[in-house]
C-alpha positions as CSV (number, residue, x, y, z in Angstrom):
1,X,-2.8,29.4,-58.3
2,X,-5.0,26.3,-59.4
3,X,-4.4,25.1,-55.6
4,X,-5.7,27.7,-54.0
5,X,-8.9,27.9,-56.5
6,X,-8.9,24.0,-56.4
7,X,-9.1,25.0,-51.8
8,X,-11.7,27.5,-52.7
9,X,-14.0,25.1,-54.9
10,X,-13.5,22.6,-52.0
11,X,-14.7,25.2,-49.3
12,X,-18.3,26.0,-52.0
13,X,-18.7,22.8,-52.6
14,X,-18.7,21.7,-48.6
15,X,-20.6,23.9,-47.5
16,X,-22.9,24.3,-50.5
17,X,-24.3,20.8,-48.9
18,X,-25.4,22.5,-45.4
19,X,-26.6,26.2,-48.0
20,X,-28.9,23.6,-50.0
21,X,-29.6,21.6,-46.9
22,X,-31.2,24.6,-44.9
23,X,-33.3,25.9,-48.5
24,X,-33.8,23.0,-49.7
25,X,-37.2,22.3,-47.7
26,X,-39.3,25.1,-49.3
27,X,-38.0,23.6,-52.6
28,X,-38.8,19.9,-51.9
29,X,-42.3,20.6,-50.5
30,X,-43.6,23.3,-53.3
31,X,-45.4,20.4,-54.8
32,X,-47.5,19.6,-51.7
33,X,-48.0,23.0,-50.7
34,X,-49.0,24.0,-54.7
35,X,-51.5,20.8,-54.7
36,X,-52.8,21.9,-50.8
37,X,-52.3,25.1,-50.2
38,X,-54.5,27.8,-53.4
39,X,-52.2,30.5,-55.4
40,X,-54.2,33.1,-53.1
41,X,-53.0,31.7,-49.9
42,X,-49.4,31.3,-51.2
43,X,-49.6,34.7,-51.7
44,X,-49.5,35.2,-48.2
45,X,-46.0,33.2,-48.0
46,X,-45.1,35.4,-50.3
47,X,-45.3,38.4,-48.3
48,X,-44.2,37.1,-45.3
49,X,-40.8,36.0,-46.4
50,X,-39.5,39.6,-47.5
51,X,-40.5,40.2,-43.7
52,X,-38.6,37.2,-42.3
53,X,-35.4,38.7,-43.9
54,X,-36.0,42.0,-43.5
55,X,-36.8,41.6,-39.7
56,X,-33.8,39.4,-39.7
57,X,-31.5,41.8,-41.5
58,X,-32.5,44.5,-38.8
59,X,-32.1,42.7,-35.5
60,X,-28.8,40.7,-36.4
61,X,-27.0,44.2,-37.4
62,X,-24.8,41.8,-39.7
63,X,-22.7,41.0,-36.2
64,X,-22.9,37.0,-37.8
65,X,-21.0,38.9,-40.6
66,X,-18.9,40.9,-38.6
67,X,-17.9,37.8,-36.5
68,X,-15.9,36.2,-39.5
69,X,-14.2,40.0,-40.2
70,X,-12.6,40.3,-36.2
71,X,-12.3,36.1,-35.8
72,X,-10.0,36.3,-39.1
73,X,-7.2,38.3,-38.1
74,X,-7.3,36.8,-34.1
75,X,-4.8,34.2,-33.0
76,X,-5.4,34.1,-29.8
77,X,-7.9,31.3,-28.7
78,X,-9.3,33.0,-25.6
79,X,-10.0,36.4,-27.4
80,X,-11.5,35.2,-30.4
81,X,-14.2,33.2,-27.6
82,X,-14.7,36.6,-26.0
83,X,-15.8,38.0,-29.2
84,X,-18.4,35.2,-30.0
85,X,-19.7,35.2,-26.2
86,X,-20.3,39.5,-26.9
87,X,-22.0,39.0,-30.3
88,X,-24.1,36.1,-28.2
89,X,-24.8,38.4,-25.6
90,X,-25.6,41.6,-27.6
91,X,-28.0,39.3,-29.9
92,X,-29.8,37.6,-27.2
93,X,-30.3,40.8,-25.6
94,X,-31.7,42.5,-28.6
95,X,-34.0,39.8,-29.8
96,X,-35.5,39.4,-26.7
97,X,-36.0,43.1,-26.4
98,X,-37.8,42.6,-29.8
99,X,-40.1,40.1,-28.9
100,X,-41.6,41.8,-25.9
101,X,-42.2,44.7,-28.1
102,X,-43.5,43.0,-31.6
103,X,-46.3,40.7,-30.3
104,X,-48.5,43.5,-28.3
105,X,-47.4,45.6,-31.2
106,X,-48.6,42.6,-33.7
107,X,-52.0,41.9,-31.3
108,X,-53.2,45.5,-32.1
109,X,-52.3,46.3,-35.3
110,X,-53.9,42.8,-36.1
111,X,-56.8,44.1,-34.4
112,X,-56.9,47.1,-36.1
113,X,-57.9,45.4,-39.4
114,X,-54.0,46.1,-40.5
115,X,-53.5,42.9,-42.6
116,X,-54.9,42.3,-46.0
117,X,-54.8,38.6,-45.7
118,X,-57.0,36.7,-43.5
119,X,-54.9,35.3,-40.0
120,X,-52.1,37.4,-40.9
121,X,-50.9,38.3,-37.8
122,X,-51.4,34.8,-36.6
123,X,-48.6,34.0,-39.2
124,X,-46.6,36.6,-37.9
125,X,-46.5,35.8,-34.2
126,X,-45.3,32.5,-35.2
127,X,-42.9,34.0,-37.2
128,X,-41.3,36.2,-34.5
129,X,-39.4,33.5,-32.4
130,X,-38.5,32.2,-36.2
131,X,-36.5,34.8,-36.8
132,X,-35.0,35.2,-33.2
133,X,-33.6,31.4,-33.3
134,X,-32.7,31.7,-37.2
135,X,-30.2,34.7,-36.4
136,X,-28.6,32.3,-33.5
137,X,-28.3,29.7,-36.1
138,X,-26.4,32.2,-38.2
139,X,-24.2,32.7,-35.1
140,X,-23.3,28.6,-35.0
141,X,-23.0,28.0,-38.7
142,X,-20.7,31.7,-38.7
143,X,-18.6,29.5,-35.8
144,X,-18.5,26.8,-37.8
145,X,-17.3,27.7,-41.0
146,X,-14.2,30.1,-39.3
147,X,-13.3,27.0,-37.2
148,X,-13.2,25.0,-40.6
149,X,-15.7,21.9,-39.0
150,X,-17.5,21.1,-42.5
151,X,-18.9,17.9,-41.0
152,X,-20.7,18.9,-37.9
153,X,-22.1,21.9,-40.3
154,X,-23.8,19.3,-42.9
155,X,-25.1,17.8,-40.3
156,X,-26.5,20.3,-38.3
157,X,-28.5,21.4,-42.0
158,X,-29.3,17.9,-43.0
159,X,-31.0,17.3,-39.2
160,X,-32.8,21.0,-39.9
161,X,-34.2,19.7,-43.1
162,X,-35.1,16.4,-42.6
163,X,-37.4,17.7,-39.2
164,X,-38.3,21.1,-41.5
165,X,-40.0,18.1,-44.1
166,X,-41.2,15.6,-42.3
167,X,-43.3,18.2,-39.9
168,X,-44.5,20.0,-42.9
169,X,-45.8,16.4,-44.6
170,X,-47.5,15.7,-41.2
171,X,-48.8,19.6,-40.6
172,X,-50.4,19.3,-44.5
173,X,-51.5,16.1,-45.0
174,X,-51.8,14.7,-41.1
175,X,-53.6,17.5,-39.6
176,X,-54.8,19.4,-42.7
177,X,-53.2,22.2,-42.0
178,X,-52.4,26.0,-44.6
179,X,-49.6,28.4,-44.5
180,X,-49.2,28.6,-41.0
181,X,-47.3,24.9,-40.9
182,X,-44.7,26.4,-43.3
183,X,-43.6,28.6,-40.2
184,X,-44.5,26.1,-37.3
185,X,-42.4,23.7,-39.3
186,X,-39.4,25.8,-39.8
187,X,-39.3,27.0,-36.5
188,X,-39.4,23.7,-34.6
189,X,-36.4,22.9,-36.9
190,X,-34.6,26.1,-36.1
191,X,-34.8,25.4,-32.3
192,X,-33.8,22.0,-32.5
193,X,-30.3,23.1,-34.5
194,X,-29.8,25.8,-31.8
195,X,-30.3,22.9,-28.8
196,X,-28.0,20.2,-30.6
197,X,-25.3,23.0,-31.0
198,X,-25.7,24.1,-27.8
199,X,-22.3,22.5,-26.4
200,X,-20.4,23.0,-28.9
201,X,-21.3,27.0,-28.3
202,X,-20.6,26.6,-24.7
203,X,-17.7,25.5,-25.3
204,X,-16.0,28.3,-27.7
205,X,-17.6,31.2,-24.8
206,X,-15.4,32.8,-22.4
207,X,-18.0,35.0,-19.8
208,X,-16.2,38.3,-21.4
209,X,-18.3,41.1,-22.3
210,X,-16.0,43.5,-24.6
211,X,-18.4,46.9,-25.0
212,X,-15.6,48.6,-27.2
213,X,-15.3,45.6,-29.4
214,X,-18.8,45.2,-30.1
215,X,-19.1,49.1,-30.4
216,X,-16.6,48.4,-33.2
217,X,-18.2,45.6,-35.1
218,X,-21.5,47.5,-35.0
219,X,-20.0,50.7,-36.6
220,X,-18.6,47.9,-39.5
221,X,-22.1,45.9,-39.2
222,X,-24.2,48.6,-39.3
223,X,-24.2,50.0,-43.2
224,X,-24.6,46.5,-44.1
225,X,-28.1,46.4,-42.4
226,X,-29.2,48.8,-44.5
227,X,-27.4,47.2,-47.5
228,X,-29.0,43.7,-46.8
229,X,-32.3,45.4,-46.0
230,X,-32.3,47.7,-48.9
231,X,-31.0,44.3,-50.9
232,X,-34.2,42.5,-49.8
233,X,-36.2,45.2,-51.1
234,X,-34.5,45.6,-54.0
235,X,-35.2,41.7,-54.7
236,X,-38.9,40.7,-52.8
237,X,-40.0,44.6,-52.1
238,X,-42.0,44.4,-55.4
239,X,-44.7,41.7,-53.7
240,X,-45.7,44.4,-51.1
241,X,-46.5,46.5,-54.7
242,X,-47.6,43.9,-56.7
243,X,-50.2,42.8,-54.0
244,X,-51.3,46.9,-53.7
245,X,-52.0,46.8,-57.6
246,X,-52.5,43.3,-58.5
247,X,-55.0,40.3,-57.2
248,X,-53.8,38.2,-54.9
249,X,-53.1,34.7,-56.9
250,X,-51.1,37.1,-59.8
251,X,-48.6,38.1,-56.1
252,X,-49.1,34.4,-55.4
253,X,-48.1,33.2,-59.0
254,X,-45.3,36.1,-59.0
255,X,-43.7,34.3,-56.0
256,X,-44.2,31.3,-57.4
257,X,-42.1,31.8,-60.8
258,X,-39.5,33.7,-58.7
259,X,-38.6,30.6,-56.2
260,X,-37.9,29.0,-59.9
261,X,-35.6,31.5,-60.7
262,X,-34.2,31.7,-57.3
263,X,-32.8,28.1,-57.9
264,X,-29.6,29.8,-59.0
265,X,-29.3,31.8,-55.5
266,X,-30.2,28.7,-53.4
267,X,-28.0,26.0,-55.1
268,X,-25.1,28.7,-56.5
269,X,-24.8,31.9,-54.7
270,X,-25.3,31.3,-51.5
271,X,-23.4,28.4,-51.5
272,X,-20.6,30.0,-52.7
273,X,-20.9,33.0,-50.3
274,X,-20.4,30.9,-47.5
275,X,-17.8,28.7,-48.7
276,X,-15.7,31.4,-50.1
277,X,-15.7,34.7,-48.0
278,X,-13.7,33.1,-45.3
279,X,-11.3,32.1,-47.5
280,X,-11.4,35.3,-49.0
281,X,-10.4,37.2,-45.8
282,X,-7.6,35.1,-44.8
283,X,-6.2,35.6,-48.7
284,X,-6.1,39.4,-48.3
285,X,-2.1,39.4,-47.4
286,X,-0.7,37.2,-49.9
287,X,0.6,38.2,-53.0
288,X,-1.5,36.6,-55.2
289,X,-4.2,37.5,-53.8
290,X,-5.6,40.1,-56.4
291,X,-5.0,37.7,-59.4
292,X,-6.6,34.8,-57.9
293,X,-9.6,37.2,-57.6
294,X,-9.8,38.0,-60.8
295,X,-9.7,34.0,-61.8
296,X,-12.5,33.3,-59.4
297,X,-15.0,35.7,-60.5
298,X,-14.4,34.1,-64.2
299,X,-15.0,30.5,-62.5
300,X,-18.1,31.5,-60.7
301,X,-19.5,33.5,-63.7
302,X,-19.1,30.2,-65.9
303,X,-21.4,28.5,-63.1
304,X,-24.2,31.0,-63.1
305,X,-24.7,31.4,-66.9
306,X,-24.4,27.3,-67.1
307,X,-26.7,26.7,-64.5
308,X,-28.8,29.8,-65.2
309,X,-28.8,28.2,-69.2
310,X,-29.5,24.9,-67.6
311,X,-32.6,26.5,-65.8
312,X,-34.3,29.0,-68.4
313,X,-34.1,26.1,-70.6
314,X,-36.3,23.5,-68.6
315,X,-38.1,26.6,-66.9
316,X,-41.7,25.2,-68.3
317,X,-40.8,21.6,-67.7
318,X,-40.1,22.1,-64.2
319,X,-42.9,24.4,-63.2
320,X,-45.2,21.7,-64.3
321,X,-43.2,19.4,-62.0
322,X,-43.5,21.6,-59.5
323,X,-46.8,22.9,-59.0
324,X,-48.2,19.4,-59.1
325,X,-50.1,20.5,-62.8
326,X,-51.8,23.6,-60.9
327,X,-52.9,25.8,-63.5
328,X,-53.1,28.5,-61.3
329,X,-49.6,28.6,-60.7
330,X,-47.7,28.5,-64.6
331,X,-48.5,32.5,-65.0
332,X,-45.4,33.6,-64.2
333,X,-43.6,31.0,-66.0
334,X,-42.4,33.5,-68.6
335,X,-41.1,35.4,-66.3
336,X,-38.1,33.0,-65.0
337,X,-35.6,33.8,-67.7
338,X,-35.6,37.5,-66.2
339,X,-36.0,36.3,-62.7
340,X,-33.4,33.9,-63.1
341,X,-30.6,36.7,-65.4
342,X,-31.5,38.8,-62.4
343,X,-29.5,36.4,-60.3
344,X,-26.8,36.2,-62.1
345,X,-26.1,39.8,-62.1
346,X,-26.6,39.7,-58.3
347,X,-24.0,36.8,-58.1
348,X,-21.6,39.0,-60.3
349,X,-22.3,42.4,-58.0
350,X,-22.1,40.3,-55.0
351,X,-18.5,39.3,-56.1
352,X,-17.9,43.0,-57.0
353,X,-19.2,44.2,-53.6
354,X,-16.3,42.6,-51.8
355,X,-13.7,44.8,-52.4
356,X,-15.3,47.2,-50.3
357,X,-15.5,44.5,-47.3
358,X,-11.3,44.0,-47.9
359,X,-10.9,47.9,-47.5
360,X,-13.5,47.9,-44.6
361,X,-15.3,50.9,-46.6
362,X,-19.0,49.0,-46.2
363,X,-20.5,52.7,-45.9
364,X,-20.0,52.3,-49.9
365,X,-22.3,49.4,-49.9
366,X,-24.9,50.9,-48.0
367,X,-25.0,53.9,-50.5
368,X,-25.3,52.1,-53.3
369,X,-28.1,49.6,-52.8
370,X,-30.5,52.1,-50.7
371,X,-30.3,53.8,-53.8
372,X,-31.3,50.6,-56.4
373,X,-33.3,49.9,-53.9
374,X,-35.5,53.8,-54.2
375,X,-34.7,53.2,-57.6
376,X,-36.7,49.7,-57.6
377,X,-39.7,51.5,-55.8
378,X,-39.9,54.0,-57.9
379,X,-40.0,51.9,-61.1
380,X,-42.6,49.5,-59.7
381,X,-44.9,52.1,-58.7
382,X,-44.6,53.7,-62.3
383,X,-44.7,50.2,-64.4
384,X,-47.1,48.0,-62.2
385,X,-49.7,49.7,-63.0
386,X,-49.1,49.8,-66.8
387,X,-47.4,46.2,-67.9
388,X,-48.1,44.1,-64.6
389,X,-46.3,41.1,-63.5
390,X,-43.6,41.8,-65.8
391,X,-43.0,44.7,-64.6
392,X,-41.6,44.0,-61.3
393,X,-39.4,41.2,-63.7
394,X,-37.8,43.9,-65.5
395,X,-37.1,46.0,-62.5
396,X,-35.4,43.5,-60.3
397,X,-33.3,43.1,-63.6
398,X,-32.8,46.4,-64.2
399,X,-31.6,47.5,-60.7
400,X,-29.7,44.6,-60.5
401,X,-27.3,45.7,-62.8
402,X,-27.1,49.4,-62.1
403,X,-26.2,48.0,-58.4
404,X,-23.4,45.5,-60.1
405,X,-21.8,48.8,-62.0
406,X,-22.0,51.3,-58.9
407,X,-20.5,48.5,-57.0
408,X,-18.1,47.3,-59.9
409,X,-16.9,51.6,-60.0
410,X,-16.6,51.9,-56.2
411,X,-14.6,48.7,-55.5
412,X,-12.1,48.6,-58.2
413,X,-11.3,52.5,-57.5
414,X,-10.2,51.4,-53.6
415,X,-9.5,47.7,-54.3
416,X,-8.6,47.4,-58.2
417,X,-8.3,44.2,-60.1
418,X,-7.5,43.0,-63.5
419,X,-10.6,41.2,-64.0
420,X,-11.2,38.8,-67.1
421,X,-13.2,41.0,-69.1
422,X,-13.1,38.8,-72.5
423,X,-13.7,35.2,-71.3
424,X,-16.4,37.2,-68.9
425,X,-18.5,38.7,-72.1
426,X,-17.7,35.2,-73.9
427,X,-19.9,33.3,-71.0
428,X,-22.8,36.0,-70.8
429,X,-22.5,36.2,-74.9
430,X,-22.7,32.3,-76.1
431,X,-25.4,32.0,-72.8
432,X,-27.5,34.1,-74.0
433,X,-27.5,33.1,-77.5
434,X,-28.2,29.5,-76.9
435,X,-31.1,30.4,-74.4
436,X,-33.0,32.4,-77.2
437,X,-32.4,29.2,-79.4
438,X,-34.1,27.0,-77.1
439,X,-36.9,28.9,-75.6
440,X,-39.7,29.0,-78.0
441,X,-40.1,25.2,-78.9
442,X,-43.7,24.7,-78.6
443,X,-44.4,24.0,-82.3
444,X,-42.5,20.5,-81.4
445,X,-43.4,17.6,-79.4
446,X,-42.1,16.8,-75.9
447,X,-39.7,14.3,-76.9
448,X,-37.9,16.6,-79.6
449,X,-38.0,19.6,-77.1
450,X,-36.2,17.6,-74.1
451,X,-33.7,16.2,-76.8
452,X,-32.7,20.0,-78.1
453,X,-32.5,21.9,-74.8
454,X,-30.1,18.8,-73.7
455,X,-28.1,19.3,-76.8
456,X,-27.8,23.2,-76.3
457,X,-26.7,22.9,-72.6
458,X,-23.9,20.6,-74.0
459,X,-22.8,23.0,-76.7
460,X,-22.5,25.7,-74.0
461,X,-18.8,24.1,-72.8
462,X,-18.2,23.4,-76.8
463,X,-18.8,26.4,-77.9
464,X,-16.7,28.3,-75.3
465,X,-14.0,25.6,-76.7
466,X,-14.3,26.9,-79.7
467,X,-14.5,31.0,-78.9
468,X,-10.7,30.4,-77.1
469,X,-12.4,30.5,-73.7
470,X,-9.8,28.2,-71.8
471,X,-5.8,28.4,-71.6
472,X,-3.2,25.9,-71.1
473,X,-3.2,24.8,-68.0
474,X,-7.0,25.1,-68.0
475,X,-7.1,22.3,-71.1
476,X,-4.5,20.1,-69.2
477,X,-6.5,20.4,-66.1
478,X,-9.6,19.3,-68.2
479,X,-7.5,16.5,-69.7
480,X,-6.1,15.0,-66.5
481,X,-9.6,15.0,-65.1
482,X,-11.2,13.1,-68.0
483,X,-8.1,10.4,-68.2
484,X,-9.3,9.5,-64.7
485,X,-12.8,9.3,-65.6
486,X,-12.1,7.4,-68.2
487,X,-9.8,5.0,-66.1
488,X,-12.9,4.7,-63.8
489,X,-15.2,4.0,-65.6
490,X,-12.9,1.1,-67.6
491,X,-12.6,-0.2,-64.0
């Protein structure tokens, strides 16, 4: 058991590096663009990147998805490159379809006075070819991760960021330029990982257009459109709301808070969706499969509530960090512990969701988050109005974990497992306590308050000591690993 969750934390950890990699620009550069760019402008970012992943989410039809499902099961080398050359073919054909369409499309609505902020649908014909050579990325990195080729993956991200930062720090400061080199920036980077993975595609394509295949994957791939796209609204629909009700720098300062408390998605998450899901599909046949399940949800959970702990915590520190001092932009500091619980829910009902992709029954998931997703609307439009910011705080929150119980209902009833309920509740309990602890600490100066939030997240692990939160083998584990720190560091 611990070898195959010792494989599995191998697999996160890898390709956790090319996950932070690819976000880790927009993270890196929110100082320059907080200190450059004003909290009204950054509203417009903040509107345009529920769009990016909602036109994404559309024109990919989750075949990058879909690819990992039929490649799986395959053995034989020259069928599984006939199914990437027909997911190549069908997306290619599909986004260029798309583009001929959205720019006249994009010209006169922009013309039409459509847009609320000013160049608009400048920033979306930029954005177009963005998404068209993101979803062939998705393609590469989908090829990569099946054929187990960690390397060439981290390197493909770390060349993506580097040319994603270094444009951006020119685009800003060089030429003195807004929002709009965000997008230029990101696209040049996104063409230049599709041209240095360019051979390596070639190579895994045999010229094999299988109609009835793809016809298949579609039918699989196309609930989880809806499920990704009612997902994105579920989590960034409220901006479109907020900027309806709200000024523009409270949308701005909104989105601003949020990429805090999206830290936990970017560096935990995501990372672990893509290391683990392929793993997870070639574990369905073994006989241990449902018990190491049920180990690794309790393993994940203990890294969102630390890191989510670790986050809420330093929440004030860190947006002072990161907006460069801007004023403007600490608003919607108070709303990161909700932002950031939010996420752990979603990593938990992401975990939950996947027994529904082992018994192929992704209708299920479709179901359930177009309905949180209404549900989301409808309590935005009602509480916006009346409590503000917060509102769309609570909501994400809310929703979050009505989608985590449908989903925990629906997949245990088809794909049931003996989850760790106790050591589960533990985590989320002693989490919660010590946040509320540490979160009002004004009174003291900055010194003290560094030097008691440190001290809370080290009781977290102490504490969960104490409450009889790891077995046997966990505690020898733990002690094995500390005798060889401890014969390092004596070294």
């Amino acid at each position: 058991m611990f070898d195959k969750v010792k494989l599995s934390t191998q697999q996160v950890l890898i390709y956790s590096i090319g996950n932070i990699a690819t976000k880790m620009a927009g993270f890196v550069l929110l100082p320059l663009i907080a200190h450059n760019v004003s909290v009204d402008q950054y509203g417009a970012l903040v509107m345009l990147e529920p769009t990016w992943q909602l036109l994404s989410a559309f024109l990919a039809l989750s075949l990058p998805s879909a690819l990992l499902r039929w490649l799986a099961p395959e053995k034989n080398l020259r069928k599984q490159k006939e199914i990437i050359f027909t997911v190549v073919m069908a997306l290619i054909g599909i986004l260029v379809i798309f583009n001929l369409i959205a720019y006249p499309l994009n010209r006169w609505l922009g013309s039409m006075g459509a847009y609320s902020y000013d160049q608009f649908d400048t920033y979306l014909a930029y954005s177009f070819p963005l998404v068209s050579f993101d979803i062939l990325n998705l393609v590469v990195l989908s090829m990569l991760r099946f054929h187990e080729r960690p390397v060439f993956y981290i390197i493909l991200n770390l060349v993506k960021l580097t040319v994603n930062i270094v444009l951006n720090v020119y685009f800003i400061t060089g030429l003195g330029m807004g929002i709009e080199s965000v997008i230029l920036s990101q696209l040049a980077a996104s063409v230049l990982l599709n041209l240095i993975s360019l051979p390596y595609l070639l190579k895994n394509l045999v010229p094999k257009f299988d109609f009835g295949m793809l016809k298949e994957m579609a039918s699989y791939g196309f609930p989880l459109v809806f499920t990704t796209a009612s997902a994105i609204v579920l989590q960034l629909g409220d901006r479109f709301i907020l900027g309806y009700y709200l000024d523009k720098s409270e949308v701005g300062a909104y989105g601003f808070g949020y990429k805090i408390g999206g830290i936990i998605n970017m560096f935990v998450i995501q990372s672990f969706q893509l290391g683990f899901l392929p793993m997870a599909y070639k574990m369905l046949n073994d006989p241990d499969a449902k018990r190491f399940f049920s180990r690794m949800l309790t393993y994940f959970t203990f890294v969102l509530v630390f890191s989510a702990l670790f986050l809420t915590l330093f929440a004030k520190e860190l947006s002072i960090f990161l907006s460069w001092g801007e004023d403007s932009y600490q608003s919607a500091v108070y709303l990161v512990p909700l932002i950031t619980f939010s996420f752990v829910l979603k990593g938990m009902q992401y975990y939950f969701s996947l027994g529904l992709h082992y018994v192929k029954r992704t209708s299920y998931n479709a179901y359930i988050v177009v309905f949180c997703a209404l549900l989301s609307i409808v309590m935005n439009i009602v509480l916006i109005p009346v409590l503000g910011v917060i509102a769309a705080a609570i909501t994400v929150t809310l929703t979050t974990a009505v989608m985590g119980a449908l989903y925990l209902y629906y997949s245990q009833k088809f794909y049931y497992i003996q989850f760790e309920t106790r050591r589960i509740l533990l985590l989320l309990g002693i989490g919660t306590v010590l946040f509320f602890i540490g979160w009002e600490l004004e009174f003291l100066n900055l010194v003290w308050v560094l030097i008691i939030k440190s001290v809370l997240v080290i009781l977290f692990p102490i504490l969960l000591y104490r409450g009889r939160f790891f077995d046997k083998d966990e505690l020898n584990r733990l002690k094995q690993g500390w005798e060889i720190v401890r014969g390092l560091v004596r070294k």
